[in-house]
N, C-alpha and C positions, 0 to 999 in steps of 0.2 A: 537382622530383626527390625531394625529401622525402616529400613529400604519396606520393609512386611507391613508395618504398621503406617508409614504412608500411603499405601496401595488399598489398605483398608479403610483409610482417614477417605482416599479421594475417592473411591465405592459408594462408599456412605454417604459423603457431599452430592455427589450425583444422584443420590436416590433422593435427598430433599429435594433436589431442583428436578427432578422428572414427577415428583410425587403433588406436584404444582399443577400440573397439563392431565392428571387423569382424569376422564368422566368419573363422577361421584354416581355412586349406588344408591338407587331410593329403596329408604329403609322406611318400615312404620313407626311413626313416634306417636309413642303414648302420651298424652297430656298428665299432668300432676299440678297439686298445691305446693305454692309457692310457702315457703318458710323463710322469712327475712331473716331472722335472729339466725341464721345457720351457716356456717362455710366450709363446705364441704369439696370445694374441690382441689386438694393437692395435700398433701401431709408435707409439710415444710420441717425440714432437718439440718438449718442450715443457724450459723451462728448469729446474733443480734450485732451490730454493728450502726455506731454512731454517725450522722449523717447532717449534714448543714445542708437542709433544704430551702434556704433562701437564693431567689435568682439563677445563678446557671453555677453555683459550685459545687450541686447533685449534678450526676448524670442524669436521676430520671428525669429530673425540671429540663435539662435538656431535650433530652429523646420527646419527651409528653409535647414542647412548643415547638415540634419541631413542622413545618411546613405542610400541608396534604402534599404528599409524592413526593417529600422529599424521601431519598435514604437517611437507614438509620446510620448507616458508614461515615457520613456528615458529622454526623454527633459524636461518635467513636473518635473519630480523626481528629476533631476540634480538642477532642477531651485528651487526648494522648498529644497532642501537637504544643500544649500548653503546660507539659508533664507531668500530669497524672496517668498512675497506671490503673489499668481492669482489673478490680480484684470482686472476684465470685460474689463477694456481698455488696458491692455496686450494681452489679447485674440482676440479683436475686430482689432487692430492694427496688429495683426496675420495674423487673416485672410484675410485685406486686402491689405494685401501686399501678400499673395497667391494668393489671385483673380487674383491681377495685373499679377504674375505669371504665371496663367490659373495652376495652383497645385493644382486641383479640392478635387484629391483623399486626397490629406494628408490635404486640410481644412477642409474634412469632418472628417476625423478621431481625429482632434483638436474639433472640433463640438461631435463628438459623448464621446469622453473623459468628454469634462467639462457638459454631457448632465451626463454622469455616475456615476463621479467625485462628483459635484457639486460644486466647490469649491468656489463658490458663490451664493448666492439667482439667480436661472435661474429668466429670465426676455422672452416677445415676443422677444426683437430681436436673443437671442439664439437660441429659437425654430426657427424662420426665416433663420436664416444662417444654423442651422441645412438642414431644407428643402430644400434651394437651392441648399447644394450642393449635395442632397441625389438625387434629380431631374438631375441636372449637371450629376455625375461619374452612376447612376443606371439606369436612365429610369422617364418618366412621373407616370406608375402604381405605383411605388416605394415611390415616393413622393405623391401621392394620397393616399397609405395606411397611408403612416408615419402622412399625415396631419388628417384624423381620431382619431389616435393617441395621437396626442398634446392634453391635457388640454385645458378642453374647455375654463379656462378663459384666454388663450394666443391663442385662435384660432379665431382671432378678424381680423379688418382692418390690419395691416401688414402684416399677414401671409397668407391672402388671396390673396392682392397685389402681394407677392412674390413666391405663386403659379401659378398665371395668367403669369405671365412676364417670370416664369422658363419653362409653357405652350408654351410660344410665341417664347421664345428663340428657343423651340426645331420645332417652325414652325406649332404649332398644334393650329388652329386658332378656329376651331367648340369649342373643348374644354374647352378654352378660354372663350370664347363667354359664354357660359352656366354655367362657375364660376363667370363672370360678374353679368350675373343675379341673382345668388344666392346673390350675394354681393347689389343688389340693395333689394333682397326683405329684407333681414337683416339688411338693414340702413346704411352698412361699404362704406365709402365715396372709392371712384376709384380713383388711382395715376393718374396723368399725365404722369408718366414714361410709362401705359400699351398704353394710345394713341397713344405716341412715337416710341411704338416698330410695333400697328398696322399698324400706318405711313408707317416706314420702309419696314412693311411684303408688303404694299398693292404698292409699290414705283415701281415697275416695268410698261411697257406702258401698257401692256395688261391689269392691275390690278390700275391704277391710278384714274379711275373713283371711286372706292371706296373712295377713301380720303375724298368729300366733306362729304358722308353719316358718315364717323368716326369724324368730325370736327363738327355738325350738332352734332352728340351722344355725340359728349363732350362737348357741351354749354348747352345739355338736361341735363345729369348729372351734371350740372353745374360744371363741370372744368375746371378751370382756364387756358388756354395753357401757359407751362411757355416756358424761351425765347431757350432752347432747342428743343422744337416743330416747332417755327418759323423756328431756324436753319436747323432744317431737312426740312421744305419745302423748303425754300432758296436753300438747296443741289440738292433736288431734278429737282428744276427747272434749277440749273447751270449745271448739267449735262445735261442737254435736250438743252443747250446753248439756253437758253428762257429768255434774259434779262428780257426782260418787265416782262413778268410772276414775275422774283425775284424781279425784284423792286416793284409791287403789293403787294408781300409777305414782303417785308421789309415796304411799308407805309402801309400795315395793322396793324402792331406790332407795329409802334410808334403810329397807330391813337389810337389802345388798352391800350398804354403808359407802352408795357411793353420794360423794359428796352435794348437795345444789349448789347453783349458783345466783346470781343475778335473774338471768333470762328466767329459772325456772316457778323463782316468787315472784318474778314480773307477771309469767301466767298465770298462775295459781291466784294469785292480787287480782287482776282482772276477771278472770273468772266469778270469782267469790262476789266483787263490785257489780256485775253485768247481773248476776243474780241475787241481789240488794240483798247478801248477806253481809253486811257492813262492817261487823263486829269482827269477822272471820277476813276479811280484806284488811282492816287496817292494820292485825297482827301479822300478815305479809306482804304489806306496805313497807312496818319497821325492818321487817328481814331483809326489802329488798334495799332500804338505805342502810344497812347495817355491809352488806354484801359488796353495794355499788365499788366495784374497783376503776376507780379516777374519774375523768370526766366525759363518760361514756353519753355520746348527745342521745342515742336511741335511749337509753335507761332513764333518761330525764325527763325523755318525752311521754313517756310511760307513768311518771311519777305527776306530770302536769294532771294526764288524763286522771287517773286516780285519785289524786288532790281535788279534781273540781267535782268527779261520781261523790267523793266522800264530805264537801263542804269542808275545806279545809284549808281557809282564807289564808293563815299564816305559812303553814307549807309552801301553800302554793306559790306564795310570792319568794319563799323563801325561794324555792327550787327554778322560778326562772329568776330570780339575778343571780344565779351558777350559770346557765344557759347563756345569761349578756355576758360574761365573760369569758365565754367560747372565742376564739379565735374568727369563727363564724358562725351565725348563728339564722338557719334557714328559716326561710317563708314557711317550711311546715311546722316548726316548731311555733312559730308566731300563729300559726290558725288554730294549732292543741290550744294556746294558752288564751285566744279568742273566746273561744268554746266552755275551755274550764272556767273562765271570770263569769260566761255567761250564764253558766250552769249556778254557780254560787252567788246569784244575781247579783253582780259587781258590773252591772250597764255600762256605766264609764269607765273601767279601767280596761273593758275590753273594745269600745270606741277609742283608747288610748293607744294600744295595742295597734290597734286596725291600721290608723294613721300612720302609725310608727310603720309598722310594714310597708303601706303605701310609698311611704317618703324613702325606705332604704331598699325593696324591691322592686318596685312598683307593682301596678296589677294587670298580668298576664294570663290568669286563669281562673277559670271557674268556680274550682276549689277553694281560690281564697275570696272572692265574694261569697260562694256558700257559706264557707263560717262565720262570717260579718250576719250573714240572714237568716242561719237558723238560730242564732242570740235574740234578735229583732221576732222569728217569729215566735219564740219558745215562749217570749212575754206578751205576745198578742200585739206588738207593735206594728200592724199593718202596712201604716204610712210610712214608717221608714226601712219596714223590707222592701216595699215598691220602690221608693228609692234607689235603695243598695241596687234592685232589680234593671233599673231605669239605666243604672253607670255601670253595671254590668254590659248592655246590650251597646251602648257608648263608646267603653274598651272595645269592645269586637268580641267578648268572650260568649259564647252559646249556654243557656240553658238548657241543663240535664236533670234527669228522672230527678236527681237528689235535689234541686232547685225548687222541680214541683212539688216533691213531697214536704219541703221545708213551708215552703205557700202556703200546702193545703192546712197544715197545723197553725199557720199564723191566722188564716180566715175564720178558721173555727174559734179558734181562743178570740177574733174579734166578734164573733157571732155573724158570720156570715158565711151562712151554711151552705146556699148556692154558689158560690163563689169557688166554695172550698169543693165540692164537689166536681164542678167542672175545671179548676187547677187540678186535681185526683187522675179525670181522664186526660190530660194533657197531656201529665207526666204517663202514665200508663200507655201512651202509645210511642215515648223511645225507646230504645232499646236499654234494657237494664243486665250488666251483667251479673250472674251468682257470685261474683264475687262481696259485690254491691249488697245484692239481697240478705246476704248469710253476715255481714258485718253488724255489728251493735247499735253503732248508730244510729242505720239505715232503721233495725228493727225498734228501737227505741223509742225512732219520730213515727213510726208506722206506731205502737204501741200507743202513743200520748194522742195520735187520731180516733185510735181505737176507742181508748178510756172517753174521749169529750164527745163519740156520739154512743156509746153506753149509758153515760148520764142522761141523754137525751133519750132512751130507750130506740137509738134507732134498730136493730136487731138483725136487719138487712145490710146494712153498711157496714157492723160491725161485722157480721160472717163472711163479707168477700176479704176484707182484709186478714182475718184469720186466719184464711186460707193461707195466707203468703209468712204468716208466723207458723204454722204444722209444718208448712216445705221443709224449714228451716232446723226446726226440731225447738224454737224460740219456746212452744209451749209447755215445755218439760219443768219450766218456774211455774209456780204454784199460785204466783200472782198475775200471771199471765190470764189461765183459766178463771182467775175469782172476776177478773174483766168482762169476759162472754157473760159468767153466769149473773153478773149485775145487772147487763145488759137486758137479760129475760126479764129480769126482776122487775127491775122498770119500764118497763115496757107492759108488765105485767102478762105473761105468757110464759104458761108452765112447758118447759120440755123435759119428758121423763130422763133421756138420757146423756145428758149433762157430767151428773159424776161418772156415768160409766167411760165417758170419752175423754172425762181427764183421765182416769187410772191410765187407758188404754196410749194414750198420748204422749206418755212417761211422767205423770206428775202426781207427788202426791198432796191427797187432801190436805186441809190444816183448818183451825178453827173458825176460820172469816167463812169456808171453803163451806161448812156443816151451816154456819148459822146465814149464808146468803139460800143454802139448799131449802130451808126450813122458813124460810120468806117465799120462795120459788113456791111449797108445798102448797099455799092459798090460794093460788090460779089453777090450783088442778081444777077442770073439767068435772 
């Protein structure tokens, strides 16, 4: 039996290392939204174990400094030469902190060591992480051969799961689909993680009708939606700035009783803030500090952004000295908390800030000039966005769309509407991508251009830019359209269909909505 089981051991080893030199298959991959708040790939089954990550008395601190082209067998040898042994949760603790990394290639070669190694009774989640990241750094064929490969009593519900999802990852949906059903005729129960990623694949407008048919397949299969599914529909619908829709999807979840958590009144808070319903954002503001479990930096940075939408000097400050007490505490978090002083008009404390960053990141990018200048231009401070502008070009760092659209609102608020106009086409001729366009901010400073040549009745300025809020679906706030129809107003030119293009746009009237209509009616022709 032995003699059987090494013959099988060295088979398998050979199919890793021949599974290295295949031509890879081109496959079509679909593009998808990205969801940050999401981790979807591996279902971890594996014990928690205490770890001194200081210096090299972790292995992974080891593996991670470890040399370009060095082996990882160096690391191994060093680490057993010194006598410590591999135990399964040194290696798992490895890897996942490579994942976090995206260090595909050297967790595979950690994977394929302890596959060679053995230096412990291999179990399914080895072969699993094997697979993932043979799929990840090789190709979909790569990880289809290797899964053949595995022992058939470790090629079970895990490793199935984590072919479908490394399938999906790479956008290959048919594929998917057809190891689904192998996994139904074989009895192996389906994660909920693969629904989450079908979600995602299927999240675009063109592709969102699939959602109910995947939601539908997953109560067939009977699986459970857990409260990350919700999450991702909730995103889905605040992107589309479709309250209702999100609040459907948040009382479907508690009618289910399944729990929220953090991420989910993170969105639902932004959402509500993005469309200046305030009163309804600060009540899941308090949920999401009531929720926050430890010292999560994303949930912080979430609570900066919302503290400064809501004017909320004490919060705010409260919530970044948690942040300085981070172990580390990132350049992006310093441009959120730029931004929120500057929104809260606290000028200096976010020139305070700025400095602060300077002195402990220095300045290497765009982004973190942008922040310094959309503060400068939000107050009409020209002279010192030029500036900011001037040590941007200094650094070596390039101005983008977001740079000129920050411009063209600081020229406007100094009243220098030529100015602002030709920074408009400037930015207008980089490349901007939707990812850009469909963010808050971006629509926000487009919004605050909007609103200063409405007041000016310019009518013409305001509908090119309009245009770029309908893409968006930005218009579906009720304050959006009361913008346009001011614009008529003062400008004094009646256009009959006005309320019909808000109903139609998703928005509805409100009383500003009737008595600017009722202003409009005096220009009728």
């Amino acid at each position: 039996m032995q003699a059987l089981a090494r013959l099988r051991h060295r088979r398998f080893s050979q199919t890793i290392n021949q599974t290295l030199f295949i031509p890879s298959l081109s496959v079509y991959q679909t593009p998808y939204t990205c969801f940050n708040f999401l981790n979807t790939h591996t279902i971890d089954k594996f014990p928690k174990k205490s770890l001194d990550p200081e210096g090299l008395k972790c292995l992974s601190s080891r593996i991670e400094k470890l040399p370009r082209g060095e082996s990882v067998g160096y690391a191994f040898q060093s680490w057993m030469g010194e006598g410590f042994p591999i135990h399964r949760g040194d290696v798992f603790h490895t890897i996942n902190r490579l994942r976090k990394l995206r260090l595909n290639k050297r967790a595979l070669e950690v994977m394929e060591w302890v596959v060679r190694e053995r230096p412990y009774r291999l179990k399914e989640l080895d072969y699993s992480y094997l697979l993932e990241f043979t799929t990840k750094h090789h190709g979909i064929s790569h990880g289809e051969k290797l899964f053949l490969h595995v022992p058939s009593e470790f090629r079970n519900e895990l490793l199935y799961n984590n072919l479908v999802i490394s399938c999906l990852e790479k956008g290959v949906i048919r594929l998917s689909l057809d190891y689904m059903k192998k996994m139904r005729e074989q009895g192996h129960p389906i994660s909920y993680l693969i629904f989450n990623r079908l979600i995602i694949l299927h999240s675009s407008p063109g592709s969102r009708k699939m959602i109910p048919k995947i939601l539908a397949q997953m109560r067939a299969d009977k699986v459970v939606p857990h409260v990350s599914t919700y999450n991702i529909l909730m995103k889905i619908e605040a992107n589309e700035h479709n309250i209702d829709g999100l609040v459907k999807v948040f009382n479907d979840m508690k009618r289910f009783k399944v729990e929220p958590n953090e991420v989910s009144f993170c969105i639902l808070a932004t959402a509500h803030a993005a469309a200046r319903l305030y009163t309804v954002a600060e009540a899941y503001v308090e949920a999401v500090e009531k929720s926050c479990s430890g010292d999560n930096w994303s949930t912080l940075d979430v609570l900066i952004i919302l503290y400064g939408h809501l004017g909320k000097e004490k919060e705010l400050e409260r919530t970044w000295g948690i942040v300085l007490e981070l172990p580390h505490v990132r350049s992006k978090s310093y441009m959120l908390a730029i931004e929120a002083y500057g929104k809260i008009g606290q000028l200096s404390r976010a020139e305070e800030l700025w400095l602060e960053m300077k002195s402990i990141h220095g300045l290497r990018s765009t982004e973190q000039f942008n922040s310094m200048l959309s503060v400068y231009c939000k107050h009409g401070l020209i002279k010192k966005a030029t500036g900011n502008f001037r040590e941007m070009e200094i650094n070596g760092c390039k101005a983008n769309s977001i740079t000129f659209r920050h411009l063209a609102l600081g020229c406007l608020k100094a009243n220098l509407v030529e100015e602002a106009l030709k920074t408009l086409e400037m930015g207008k001729n980089l490349t901007t991508s939707n990812r850009v366009k469909n963010s808050t901010p971006w629509l926000e400073t487009t919004l605050s251009i909007i609103e200063l040549f409405a007041e000016k009745g310019d009518v013409v300025n305001v509908e090119k830019l309009f245009e770029e809020l309908a893409k968006a679906k930005y218009v579906r706030h009720t304050f959006v359209f009361n913008i346009l129809i001011k614009a008529y107003v003062k400008a004094k030119i009646y256009s009959p269909n006005l309320l019909r293009r808000m109903i139609l746009g998703g928005a509805r009237p409100d009383a500003e909505t009737y008595s600017l209509i009722k202003l409009a009616e005096q220009f009728r022709p």
